[in-house]
C-alpha positions in Angstrom: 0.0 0.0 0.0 1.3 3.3 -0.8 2.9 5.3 2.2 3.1 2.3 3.8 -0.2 2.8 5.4 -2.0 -0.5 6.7 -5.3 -1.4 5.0 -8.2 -1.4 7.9 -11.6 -2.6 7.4 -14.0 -0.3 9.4 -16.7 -3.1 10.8 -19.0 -0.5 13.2 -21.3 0.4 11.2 -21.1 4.1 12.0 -21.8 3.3 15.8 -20.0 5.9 17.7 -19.1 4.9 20.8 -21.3 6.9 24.0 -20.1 7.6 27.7 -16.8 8.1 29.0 -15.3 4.7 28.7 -15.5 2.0 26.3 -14.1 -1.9 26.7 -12.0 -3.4 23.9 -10.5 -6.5 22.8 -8.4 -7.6 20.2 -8.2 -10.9 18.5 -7.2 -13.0 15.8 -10.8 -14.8 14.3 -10.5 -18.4 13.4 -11.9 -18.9 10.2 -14.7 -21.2 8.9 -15.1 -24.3 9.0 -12.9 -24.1 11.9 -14.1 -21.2 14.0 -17.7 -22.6 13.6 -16.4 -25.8 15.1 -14.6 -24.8 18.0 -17.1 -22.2 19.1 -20.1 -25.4 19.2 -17.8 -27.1 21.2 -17.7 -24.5 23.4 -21.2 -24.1 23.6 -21.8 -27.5 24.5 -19.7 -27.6 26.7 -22.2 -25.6 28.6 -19.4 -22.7 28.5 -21.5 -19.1 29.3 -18.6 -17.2 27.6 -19.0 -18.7 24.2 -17.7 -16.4 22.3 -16.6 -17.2 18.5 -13.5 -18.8 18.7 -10.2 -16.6 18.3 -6.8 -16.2 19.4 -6.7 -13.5 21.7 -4.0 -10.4 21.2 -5.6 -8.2 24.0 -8.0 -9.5 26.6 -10.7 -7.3 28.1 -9.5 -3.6 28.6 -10.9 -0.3 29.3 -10.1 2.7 27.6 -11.2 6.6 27.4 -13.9 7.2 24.8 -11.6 10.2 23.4 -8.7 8.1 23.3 -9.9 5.3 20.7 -9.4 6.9 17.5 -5.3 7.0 19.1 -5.6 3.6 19.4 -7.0 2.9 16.1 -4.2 5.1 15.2 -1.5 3.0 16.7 -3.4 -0.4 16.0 -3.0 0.2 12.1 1.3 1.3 12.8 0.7 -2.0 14.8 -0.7 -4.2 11.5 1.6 -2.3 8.9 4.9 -3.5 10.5 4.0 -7.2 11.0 3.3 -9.3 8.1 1.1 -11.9 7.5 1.8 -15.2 8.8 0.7 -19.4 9.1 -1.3 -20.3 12.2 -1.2 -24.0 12.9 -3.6 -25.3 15.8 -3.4 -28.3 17.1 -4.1 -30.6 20.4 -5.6 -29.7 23.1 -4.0 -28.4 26.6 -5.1 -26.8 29.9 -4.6 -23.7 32.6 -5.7 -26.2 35.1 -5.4 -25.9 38.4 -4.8 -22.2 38.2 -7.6 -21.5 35.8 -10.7 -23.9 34.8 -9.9 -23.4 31.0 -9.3 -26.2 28.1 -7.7 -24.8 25.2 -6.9 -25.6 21.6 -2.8 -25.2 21.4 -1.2 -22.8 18.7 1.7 -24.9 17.5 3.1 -22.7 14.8 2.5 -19.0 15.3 3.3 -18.7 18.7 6.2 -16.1 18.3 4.1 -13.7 16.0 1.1 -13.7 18.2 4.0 -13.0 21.2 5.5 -10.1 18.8 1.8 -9.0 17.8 0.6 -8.8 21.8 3.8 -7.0 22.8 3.2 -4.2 20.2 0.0 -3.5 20.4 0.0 -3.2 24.7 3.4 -0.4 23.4 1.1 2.6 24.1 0.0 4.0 27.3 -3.6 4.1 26.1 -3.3 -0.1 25.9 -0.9 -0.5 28.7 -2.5 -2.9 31.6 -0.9 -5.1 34.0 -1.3 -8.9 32.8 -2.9 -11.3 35.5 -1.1 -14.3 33.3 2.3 -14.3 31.0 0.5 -14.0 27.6 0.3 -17.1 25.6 -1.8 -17.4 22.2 -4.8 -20.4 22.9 -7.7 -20.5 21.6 -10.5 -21.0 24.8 -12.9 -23.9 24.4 -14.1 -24.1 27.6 -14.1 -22.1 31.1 -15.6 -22.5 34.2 -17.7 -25.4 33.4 -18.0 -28.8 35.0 -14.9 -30.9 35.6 -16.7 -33.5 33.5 -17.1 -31.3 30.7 -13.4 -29.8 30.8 -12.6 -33.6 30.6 -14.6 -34.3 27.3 -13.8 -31.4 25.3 -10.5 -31.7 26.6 -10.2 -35.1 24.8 -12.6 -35.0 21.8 -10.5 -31.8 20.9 -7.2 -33.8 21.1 -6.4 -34.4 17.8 -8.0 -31.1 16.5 -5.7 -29.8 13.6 -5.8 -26.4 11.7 -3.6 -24.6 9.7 -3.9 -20.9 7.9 -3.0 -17.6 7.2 -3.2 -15.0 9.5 -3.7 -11.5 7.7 -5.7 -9.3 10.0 -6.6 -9.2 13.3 -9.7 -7.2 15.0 -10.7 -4.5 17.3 -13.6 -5.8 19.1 -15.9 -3.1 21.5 -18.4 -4.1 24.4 -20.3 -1.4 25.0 -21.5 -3.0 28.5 -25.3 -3.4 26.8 -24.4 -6.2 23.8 -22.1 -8.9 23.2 -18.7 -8.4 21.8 -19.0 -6.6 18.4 -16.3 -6.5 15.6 -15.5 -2.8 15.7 -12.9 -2.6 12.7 -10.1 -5.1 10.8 -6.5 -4.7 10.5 -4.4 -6.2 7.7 -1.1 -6.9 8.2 1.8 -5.4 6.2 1.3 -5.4 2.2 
């Protein structure tokens, strides 16, 4: 792209965001079929968080209203210097004991989702202290019975998936709605 500005695909639909503070995520969507797939699992699991599945960059965080169109700002700098790249999931693993969560395991990707995270927490406006050291996962079940941690846990075991990474997404709660896709950022051209 010329200027070496990244391409961004604006998702909101106009919506401007309303009050004083706004709660954002970012995340890497898992495509069809195999988003699809892992986000069923998760809902039968009985899992009240079932989100689509994704690879998270930035979990849950707060930010000034004011301040969002900085870190749009800084997300697309983010995208423009990091270039697309293969995502292979596969297997299954677990935070257990510390957390109740069962995960699908990223087995090739892991630095650029490291290198991705660590940029895009670079600005003050992002900057958070991290309850866990980050590491890429993609959730498919939390806080649900042992029992079901067990089964999706080992139905998920051999779970393979490989593709190309070449956005990741801004995602807004606005405390009323579910997560909504707020806009797309390619990576590097």
């Amino acid at each position: 792209m010329a200027g070496g500005a990244a391409r961004s695909v604006d998702r909101s639909g106009g919506v401007v965001p309303t009050g004083d503070t706004i709660q954002i995520g970012i995340a890497v969507d898992i495509p069809e079929p195999w988003g699809a797939q892992l986000t069923r699992r998760r809902v039968e699991a009985g899992d009240p968080l079932a989100v689509p599945a994704h690879v998270t960059l930035l979990g849950p965080t707060e930010i000034r209203t004011v301040d969002l169109p900085a870190v749009e700002r800084h997300l697309a700098a983010v995208a423009a210097a990091h270039l697309p790249f293969a995502l292979h999931l596969r297997g299954t693993g677990t935070f257990r004991p510390v957390t109740q969560v069962v995960f699908v395991a990223v087995a090739t990707g892991i630095s650029e989702c490291e290198l991705l995270a660590a940029a895009i927490v670079a600005t003050p406006h992002l900057h958070r202290e991290a309850r866990f050291p980050y590491h890429p996962h993609v959730t498919v079940a939390q806080d649900v019975a042992p029992e079901a941690l067990d089964k999706v846990y080992e139905d998920l075991a051999d779970f393979s998936a490989m593709f190309e990474v070449d956005a990741f997404t801004l995602f807004s709660h606005s405390g009323q709605a579910r997560w909504q896709p707020r806009r797309d950022f390619r990576l590097g051209d």
